[in-house]
C-alpha positions in Angstrom: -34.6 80.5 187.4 -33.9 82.7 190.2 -31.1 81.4 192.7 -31.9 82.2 196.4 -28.6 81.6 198.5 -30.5 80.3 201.9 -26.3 79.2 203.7 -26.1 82.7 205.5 -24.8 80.6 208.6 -21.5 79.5 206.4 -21.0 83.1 204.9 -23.2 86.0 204.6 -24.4 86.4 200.7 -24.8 88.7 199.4 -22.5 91.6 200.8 -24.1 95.5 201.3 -22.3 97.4 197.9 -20.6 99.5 200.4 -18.5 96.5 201.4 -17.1 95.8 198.0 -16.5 99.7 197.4 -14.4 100.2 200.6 -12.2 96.9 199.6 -12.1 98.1 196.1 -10.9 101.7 197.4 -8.3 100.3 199.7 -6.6 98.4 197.3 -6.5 101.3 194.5 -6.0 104.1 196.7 -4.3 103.1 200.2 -2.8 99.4 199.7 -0.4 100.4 202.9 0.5 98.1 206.0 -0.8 100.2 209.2 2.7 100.7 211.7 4.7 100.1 209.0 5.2 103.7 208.2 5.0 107.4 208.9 3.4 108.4 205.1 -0.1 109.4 204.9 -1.3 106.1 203.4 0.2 104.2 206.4 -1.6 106.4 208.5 -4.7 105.9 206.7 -4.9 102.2 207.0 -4.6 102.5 210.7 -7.2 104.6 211.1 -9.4 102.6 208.9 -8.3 99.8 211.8 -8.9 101.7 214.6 -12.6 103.4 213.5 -13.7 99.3 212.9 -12.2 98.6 216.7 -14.4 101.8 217.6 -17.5 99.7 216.0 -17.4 97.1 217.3 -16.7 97.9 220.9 -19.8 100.1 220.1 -22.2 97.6 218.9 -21.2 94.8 221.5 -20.8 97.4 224.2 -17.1 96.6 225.1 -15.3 98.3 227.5 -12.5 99.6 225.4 -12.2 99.7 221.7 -8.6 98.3 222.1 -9.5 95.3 223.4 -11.2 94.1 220.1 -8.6 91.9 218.8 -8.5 91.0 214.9 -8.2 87.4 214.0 -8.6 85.5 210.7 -12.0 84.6 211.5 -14.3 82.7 214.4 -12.4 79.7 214.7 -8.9 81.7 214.9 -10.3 83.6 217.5 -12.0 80.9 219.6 -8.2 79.0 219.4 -6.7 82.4 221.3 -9.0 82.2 223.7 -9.6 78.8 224.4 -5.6 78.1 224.4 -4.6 81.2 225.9 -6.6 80.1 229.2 -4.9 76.7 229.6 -2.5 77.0 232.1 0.9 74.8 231.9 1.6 74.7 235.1 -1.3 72.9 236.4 -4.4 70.8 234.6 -7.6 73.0 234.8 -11.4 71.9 233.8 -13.2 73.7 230.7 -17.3 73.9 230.2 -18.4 73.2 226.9 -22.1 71.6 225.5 -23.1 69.5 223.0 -24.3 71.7 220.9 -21.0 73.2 220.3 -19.4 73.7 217.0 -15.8 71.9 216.3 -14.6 75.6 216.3 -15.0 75.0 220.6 -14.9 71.3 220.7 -11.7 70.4 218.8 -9.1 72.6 220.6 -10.6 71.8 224.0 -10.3 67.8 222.8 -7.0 68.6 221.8 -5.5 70.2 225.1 -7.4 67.5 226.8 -5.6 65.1 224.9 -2.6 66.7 225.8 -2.8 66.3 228.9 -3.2 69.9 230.1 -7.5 70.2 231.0 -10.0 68.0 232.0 -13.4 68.9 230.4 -17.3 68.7 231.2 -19.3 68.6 227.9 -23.1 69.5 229.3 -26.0 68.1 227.4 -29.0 69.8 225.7 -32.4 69.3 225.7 -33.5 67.1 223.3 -36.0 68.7 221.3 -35.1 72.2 221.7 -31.3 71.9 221.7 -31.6 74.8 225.1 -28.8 74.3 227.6 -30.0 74.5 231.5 -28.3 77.1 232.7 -28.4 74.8 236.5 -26.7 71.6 234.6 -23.4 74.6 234.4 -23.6 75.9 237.7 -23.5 71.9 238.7 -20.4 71.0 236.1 -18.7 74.0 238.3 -15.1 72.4 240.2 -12.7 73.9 241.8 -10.2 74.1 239.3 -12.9 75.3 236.5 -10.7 78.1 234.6 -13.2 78.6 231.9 -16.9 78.0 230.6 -17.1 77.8 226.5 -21.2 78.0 224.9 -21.9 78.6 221.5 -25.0 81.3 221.5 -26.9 79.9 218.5 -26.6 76.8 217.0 -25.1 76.4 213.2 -27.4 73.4 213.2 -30.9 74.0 215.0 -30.6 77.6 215.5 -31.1 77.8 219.0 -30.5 80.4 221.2 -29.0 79.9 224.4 -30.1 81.8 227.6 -26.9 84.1 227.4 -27.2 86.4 230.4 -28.3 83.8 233.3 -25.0 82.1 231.8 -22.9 84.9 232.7 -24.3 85.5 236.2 -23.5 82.0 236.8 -19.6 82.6 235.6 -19.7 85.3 237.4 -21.0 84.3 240.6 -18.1 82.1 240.5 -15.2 83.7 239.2 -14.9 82.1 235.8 -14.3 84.0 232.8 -17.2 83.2 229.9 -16.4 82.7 226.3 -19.0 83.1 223.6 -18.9 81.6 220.1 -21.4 84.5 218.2 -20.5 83.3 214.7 -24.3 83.2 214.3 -25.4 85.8 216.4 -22.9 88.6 215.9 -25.5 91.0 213.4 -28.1 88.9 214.1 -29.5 89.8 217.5 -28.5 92.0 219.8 -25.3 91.3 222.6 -24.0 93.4 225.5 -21.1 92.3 226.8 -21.1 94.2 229.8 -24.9 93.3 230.5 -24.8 89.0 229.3 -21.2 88.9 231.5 -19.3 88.3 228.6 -15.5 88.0 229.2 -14.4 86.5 225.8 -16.7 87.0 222.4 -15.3 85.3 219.5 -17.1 86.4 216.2 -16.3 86.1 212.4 -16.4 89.6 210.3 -17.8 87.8 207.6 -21.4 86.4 208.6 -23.7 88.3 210.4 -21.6 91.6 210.9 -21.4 91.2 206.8 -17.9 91.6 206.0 -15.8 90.1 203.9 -14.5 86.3 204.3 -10.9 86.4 206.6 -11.7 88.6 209.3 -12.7 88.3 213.1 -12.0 89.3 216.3 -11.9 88.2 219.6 -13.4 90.6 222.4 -10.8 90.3 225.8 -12.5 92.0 228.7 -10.3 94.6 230.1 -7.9 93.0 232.7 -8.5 89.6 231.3 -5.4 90.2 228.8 -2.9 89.6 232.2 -4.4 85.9 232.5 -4.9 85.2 228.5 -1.4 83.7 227.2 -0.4 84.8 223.6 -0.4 81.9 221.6 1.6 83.6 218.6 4.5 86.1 218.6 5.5 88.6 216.0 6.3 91.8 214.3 3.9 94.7 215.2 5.0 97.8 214.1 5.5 98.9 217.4 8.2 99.1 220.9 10.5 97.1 217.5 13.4 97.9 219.7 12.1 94.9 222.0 13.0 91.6 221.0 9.5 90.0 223.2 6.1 90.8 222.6 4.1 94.0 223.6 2.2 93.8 226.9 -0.4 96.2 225.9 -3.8 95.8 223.9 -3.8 95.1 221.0 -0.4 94.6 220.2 0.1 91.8 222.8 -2.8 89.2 220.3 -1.8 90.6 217.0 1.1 89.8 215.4 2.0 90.6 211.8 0.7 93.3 209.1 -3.8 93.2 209.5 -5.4 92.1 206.7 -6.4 95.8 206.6 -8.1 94.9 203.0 -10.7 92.8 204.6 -10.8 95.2 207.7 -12.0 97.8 205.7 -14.9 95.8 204.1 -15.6 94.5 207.5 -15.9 98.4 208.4 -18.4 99.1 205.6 -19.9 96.3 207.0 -20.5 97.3 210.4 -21.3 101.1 209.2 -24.5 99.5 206.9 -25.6 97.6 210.3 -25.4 100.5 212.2 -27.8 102.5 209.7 -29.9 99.0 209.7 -29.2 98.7 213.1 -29.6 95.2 214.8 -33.0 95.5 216.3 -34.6 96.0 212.8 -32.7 93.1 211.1 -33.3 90.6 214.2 -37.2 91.6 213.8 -36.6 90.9 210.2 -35.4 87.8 210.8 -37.7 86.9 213.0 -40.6 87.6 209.9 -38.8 85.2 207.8 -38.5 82.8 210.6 -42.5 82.9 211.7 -43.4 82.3 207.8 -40.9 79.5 207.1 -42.1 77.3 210.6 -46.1 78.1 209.8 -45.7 77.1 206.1 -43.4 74.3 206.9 -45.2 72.9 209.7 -47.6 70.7 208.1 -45.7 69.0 205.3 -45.9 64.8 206.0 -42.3 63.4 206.0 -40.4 66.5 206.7 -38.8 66.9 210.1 -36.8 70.0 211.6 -35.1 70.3 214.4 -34.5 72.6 217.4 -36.6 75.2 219.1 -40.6 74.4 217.5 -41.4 78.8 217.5 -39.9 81.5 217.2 -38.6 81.9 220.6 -35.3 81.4 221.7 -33.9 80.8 217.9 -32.3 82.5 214.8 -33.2 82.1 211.2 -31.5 78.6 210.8 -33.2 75.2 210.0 -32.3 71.8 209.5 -34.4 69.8 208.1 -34.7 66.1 207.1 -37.2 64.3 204.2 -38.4 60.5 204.5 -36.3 59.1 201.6 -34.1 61.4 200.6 -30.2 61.7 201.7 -29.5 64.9 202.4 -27.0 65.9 199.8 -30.1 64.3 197.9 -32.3 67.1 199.2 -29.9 69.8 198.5 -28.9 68.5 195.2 -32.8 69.0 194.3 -33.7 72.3 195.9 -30.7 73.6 194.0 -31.8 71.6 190.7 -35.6 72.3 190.4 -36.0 75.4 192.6 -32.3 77.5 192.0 -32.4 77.1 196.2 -28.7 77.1 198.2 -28.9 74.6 201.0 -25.6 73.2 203.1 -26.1 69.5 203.8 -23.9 67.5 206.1 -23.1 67.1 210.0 -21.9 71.1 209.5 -18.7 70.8 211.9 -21.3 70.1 215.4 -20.9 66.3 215.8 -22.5 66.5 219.2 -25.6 67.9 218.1 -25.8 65.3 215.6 -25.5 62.8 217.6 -27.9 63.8 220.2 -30.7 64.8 217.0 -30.2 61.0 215.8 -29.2 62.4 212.6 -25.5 61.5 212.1 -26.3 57.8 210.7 -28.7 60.0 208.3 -25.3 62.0 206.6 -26.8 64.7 208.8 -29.5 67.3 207.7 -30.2 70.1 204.8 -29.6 73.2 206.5 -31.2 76.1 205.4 -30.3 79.6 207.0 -31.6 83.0 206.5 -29.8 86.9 206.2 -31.0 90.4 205.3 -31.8 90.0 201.9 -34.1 87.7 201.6 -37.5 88.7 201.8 -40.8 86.5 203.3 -41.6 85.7 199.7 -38.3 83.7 199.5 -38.4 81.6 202.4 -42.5 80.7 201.4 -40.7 79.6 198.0 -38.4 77.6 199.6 -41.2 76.0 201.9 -43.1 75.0 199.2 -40.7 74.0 197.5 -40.2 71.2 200.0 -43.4 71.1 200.0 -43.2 70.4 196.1 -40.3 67.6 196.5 -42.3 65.4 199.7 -45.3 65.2 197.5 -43.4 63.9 194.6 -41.9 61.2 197.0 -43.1 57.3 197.0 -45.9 56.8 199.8 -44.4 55.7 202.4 -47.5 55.1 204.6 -45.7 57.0 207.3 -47.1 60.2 208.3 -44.6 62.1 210.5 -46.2 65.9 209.9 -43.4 68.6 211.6 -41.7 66.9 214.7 -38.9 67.1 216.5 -35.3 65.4 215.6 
């Protein structure tokens, strides 16, 4: 039995070969520490650094390719940015939503519970998961230093209305941070164009890079406000015993982990032969099958955005009598299919779906390699499993959570 890996939202799986070859090649041929010396091998890593800097500032449309900073991955990234704007010398206010991951909710909870921000958490709709644009410009205060959304759900796959987010910030003055960790690769994102002042993005989903990279996107003149959160050894100015002020030696501290940047490089080089548009209309073919096929199985419930607009390829779903572990246990079992069940890290969400006394949902989420044939598998497979289930006399067709 075949084994279809449908968890592309915790890690992209599997990797283009070029990916593994790069890593492969750095660690037999280079294996250096870029600004750690003058040999040719040094020199080599840091320009295997600097071309994936130039990639990504060109598939984002940054401003500057220095002002992609490398993190560990999403969550790394979304800590720089989120505590870097807290100011100590006065309390501030933050915007975040319910839909948010823990990667945006737990370190604004915990410099709220420090004492140091106040925070406006701004509901979604109910069925679709979309936040209203108007309930942020309302949240706005005085003292609002910055405004956090996630662009698409890990849970419902929606798709927030990026750019009339950034007009708002920008009306007003307030820098915008973006969690991308499922839109990064997915769709396409223009800084410049959505207002974008802060885009936080793992290497290792949607840009298809290995597991331990990231970056955060710091809009130039932004880096004079952002605090550094960590101090270090850069390689460069090592006669001064304080950090660099320039980009981006100011937010990265300590040798890269040039290993991974260079599979994050293959990475970007195979989506820029893909390109983005073509594996978002991709996605979008998977997505249109899986909803139509889905759509009329009794018992089965997903949740999120009912078409194809506004969304990405990720589902949650939930069966009449079955946990969802349960579920996951038997797609994986009797149908070799990779589901994630479980509250996956957006309590908010959860709560608002009515699906947190449930253990959560089964999530199923889609990437470049599968083809329409797998997701119709997988929707009959569920198909398969809700037959098989004890009458319930309850017929709840495709609704929402």
């Amino acid at each position: 039995m075949r084994r279809r890996y449908m968890d592309n939202a915790a890690t992209s799986f599997p990797k283009p070969r070029g990916v593994t070859e790069a890593m492969v090649r750095y660690a037999t041929e280079v294996g250096a520490s870029a600004g750690r010396g003058a040999y040719r091998e040094a020199i080599e890593s840091g320009a295997i650094i600097a071309e994936c800097r130039r990639m990504l500032c060109l598939l984002f449309h940054g401003e500057k390719p220095e002002h992609f900073v490398f993190t560990l991955n999403c969550s790394d990234a979304l800590n720089m940015a989120i505590r870097g704007m807290a100011d100590r010398r006065k309390k501030t206010h933050v915007i975040c939503t319910e839909i948010d991951h823990n990667s945006i909710l737990r370190p604004v909870n915990a410099l709220a519970d420090e004492g140091w921000i106040e925070q406006t958490r701004i509901p979604v709709a109910p069925i679709t998961g979309f936040v209203d644009p108007a309930d942020i410009a309302r949240a706005i205060r005085p003292n609002t230093s910055l405004i956090a959304v996630t662009h698409a759900s890990n849970v419902t796959g929606t798709l927030q209305p990026l750019r009339p987010i950034g007009a708002i910030a920008r009306e007003h003055g307030i820098p915008l941070l973006v969690d991308a960790a499922q839109s990064a690769g997915h769709v396409p994102i223009d800084v410049q164009r959505d207002g974008v002042d802060l885009l936080a993005a793992p290497g290792h989903k949607g840009l298809m890079g290995p597991l331990g990279t990231g970056f955060l996107y710091i809009r130039p003149g932004l880096e004079n406000v952002l605090h550094t959160i960590r101090q270090g050894g850069t390689g460069s100015v090592s006669e001064q015993d304080r950090q660099p002020d320039f980009m981006p030696d100011k937010f990265e501290p300590g040798s890269h982990n040039a290993i991974g940047i260079a599979g994050l490089l293959a990475g970007l080089k195979w989506l820029e032969e893909q390109t983005v548009e073509e594996l978002a209309a991709h996605e979008l073919a998977l997505t249109a099958a899986f909803l139509e096929r889905i759509r009329h199985i009794d018992g089965l419930t997903f949740y999120g955005p009912q078409d194809t607009r506004g969304r990405v390829g990720v589902f949650s779903v939930s069966m009449e009598g079955l946990s969802p572990a349960e579920l996951a246990a038997r797609l994986e079992q009797e149908f070799g299919i990779l589901t994630r069940p479980g509250l996956h890290c957006a309590p908010g969400i959860h709560r608002q779906l009515g699906t947190t006394p449930l253990g959560g949902t089964t999530r199923f989420s889609f990437g470049p390699f599968l083809t329409v044939e797998d997701v119709l598998y997988a929707a009959d497979a569920l198909a398969t499993i809700a037959r098989a289930l004890p009458t319930t006399g309850v017929t709840s067709g495709l609704r929402a959570g």
